[in-house]
C-alpha positions as CSV (number, residue, x, y, z in Angstrom):
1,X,-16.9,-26.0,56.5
2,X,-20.7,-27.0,55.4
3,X,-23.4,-26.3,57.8
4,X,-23.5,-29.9,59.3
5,X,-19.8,-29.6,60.5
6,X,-20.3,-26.0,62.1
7,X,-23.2,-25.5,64.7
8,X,-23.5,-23.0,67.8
9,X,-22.2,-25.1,70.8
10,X,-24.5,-25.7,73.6
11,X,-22.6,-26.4,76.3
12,X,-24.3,-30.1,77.2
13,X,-24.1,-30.8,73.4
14,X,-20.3,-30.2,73.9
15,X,-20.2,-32.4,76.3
16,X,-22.2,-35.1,74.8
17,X,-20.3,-34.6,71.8
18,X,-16.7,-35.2,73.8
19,X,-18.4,-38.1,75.3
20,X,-18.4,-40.2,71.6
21,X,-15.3,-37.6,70.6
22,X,-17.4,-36.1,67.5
23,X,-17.5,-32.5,67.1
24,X,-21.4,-31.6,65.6
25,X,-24.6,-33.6,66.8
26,X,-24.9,-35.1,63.0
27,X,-21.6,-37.0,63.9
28,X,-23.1,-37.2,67.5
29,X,-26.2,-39.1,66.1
30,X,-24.3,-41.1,63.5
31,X,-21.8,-42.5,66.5
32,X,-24.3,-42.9,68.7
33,X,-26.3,-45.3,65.9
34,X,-22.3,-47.1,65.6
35,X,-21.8,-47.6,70.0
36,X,-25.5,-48.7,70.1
37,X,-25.3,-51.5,67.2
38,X,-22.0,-52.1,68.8
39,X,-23.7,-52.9,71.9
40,X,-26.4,-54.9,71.1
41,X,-24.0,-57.2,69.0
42,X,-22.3,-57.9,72.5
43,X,-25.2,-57.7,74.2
44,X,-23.8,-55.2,76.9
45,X,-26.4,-52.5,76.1
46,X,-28.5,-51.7,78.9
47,X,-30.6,-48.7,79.9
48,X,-30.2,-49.2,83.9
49,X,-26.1,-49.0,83.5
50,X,-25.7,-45.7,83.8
51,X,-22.0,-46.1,83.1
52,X,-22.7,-46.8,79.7
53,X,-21.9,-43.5,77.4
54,X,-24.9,-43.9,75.3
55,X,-27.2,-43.4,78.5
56,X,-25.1,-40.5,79.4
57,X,-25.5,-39.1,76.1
58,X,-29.3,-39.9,75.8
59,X,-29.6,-38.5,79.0
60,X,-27.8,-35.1,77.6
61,X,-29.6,-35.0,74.6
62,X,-33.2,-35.2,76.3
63,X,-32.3,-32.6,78.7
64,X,-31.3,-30.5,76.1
65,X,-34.3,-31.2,74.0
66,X,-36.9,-31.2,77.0
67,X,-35.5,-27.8,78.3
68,X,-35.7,-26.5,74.7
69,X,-32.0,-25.3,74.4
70,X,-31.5,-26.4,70.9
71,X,-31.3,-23.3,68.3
72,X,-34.6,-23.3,65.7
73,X,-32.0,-26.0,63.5
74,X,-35.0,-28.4,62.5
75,X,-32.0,-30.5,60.9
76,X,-29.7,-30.7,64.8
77,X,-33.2,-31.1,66.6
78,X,-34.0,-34.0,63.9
79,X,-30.7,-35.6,64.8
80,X,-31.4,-35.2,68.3
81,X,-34.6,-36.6,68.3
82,X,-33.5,-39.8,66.2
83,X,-30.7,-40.6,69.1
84,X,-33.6,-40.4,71.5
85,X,-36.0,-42.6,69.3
86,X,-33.0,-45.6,69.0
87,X,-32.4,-45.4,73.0
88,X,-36.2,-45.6,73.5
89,X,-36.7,-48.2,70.6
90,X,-34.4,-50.5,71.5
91,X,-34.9,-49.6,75.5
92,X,-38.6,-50.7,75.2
93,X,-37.4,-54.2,73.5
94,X,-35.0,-54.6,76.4
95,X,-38.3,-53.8,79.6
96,X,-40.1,-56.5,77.2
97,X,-37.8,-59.2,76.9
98,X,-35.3,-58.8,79.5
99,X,-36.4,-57.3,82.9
100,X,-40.6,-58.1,81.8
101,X,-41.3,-54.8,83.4
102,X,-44.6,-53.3,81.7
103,X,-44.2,-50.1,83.3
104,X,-40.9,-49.6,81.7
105,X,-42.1,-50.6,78.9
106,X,-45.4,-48.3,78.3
107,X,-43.2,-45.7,79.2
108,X,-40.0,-46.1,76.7
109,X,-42.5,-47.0,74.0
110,X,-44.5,-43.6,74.4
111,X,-41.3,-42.0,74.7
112,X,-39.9,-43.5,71.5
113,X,-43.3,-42.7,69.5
114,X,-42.7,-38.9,71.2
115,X,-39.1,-38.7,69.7
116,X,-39.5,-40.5,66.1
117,X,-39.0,-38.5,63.5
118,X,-41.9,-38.3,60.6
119,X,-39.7,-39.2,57.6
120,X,-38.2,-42.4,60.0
121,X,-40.3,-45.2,57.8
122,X,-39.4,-48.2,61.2
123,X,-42.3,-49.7,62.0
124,X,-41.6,-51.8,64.9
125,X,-41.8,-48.9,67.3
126,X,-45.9,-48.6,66.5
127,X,-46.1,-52.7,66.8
128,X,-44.2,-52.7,70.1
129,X,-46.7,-49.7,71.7
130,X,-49.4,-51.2,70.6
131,X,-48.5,-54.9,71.8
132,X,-47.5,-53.4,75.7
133,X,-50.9,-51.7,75.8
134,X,-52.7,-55.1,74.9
135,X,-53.9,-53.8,71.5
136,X,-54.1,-57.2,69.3
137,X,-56.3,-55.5,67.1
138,X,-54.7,-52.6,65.9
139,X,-51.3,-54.3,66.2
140,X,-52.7,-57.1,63.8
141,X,-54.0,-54.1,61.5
142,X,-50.7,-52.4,61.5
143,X,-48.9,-55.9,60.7
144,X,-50.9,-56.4,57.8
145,X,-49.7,-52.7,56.3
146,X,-45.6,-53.8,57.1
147,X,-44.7,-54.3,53.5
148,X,-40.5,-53.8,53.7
149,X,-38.1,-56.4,54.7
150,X,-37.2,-57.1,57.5
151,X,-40.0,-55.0,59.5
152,X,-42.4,-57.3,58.3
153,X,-40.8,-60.6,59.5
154,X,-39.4,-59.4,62.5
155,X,-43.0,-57.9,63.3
156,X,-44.3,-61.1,62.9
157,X,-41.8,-62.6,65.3
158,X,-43.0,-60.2,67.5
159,X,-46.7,-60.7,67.4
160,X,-46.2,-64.4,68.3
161,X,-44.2,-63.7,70.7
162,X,-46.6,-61.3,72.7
163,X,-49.3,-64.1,71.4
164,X,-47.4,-66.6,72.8
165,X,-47.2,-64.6,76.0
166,X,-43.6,-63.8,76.0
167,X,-43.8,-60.3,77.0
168,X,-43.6,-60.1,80.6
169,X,-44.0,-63.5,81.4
């Protein structure tokens, strides 16, 4: 058993790992990537049902991490963090463009800044907290540095579409 298959159990990690029936938070993160794609594709994610198990499990994993019960594992806390960063990411996109609620919105996007690792290269998080806080300027600045495919196009879909006030309109 290598060390990502054989961690020290916290009990709400248990449970959050039960929830997507993995048994070690790198199988917890990489399922948790799999229900959330999963769920975009048929458009039933949603951060206000709280019947979904990837809010139940975000809502684990933040407790966990916010009450600092993780063990010193930089490589769990890593994987932790990145399920946080996808809910917030993609909750931020959903305040924008479906409910058009700002406040949502400058909240899940300082929350996914909080939670994104340093070595995760996604751009779109920076645009998108930028854009909700009504910062053309640097958002233009940071467009102009998205060199990979498809940051860069979709970050230009996205700058239109906060230029074109499709935000919270």
């Amino acid at each position: 058993m290598g060390k990502k298959d054989n961690f020290a159990p916290h009990t709400l990690l248990t449970e959050a790992c039960e929830l997507l029936q993995v048994s070690s938070p790198y199988e917890l993160a990489r399922n948790f990537i799999k229900e959330d794609q999963r769920l975009l594709k048929k458009q039933s994610w949603d951060y206000k049902n709280s019947e979904l198990v990837l809010n139940k499990v975000k809502e684990i994993v933040e407790s966990v991490i916010d009450d600092d019960l993780i063990t010193n594992d930089k490589d769990i806390e890593d994987e932790l963090e990145t399920i946080l960063w996808f809910w917030y990411h993609h909750a931020t996109g959903y305040a924008i463009w479906k409910y058009k609620d700002k406040m949502k919105a400058l909240k899940f996007s300082s929350k996914a800044l909080k939670y994104q690792t340093a070595d995760n290269p996604n751009q779109i998080t920076q645009l998108l907290y930028l854009l909700v806080r009504d910062e053309v300027t640097e958002a233009e600045a940071l467009l102009e540095k998205i060199s990979d495919e498809p940051d860069k196009t979709a970050s230009r879909g996205i700058l239109q579409e906060y230029i074109a006030g499709n935000f919270f309109a």
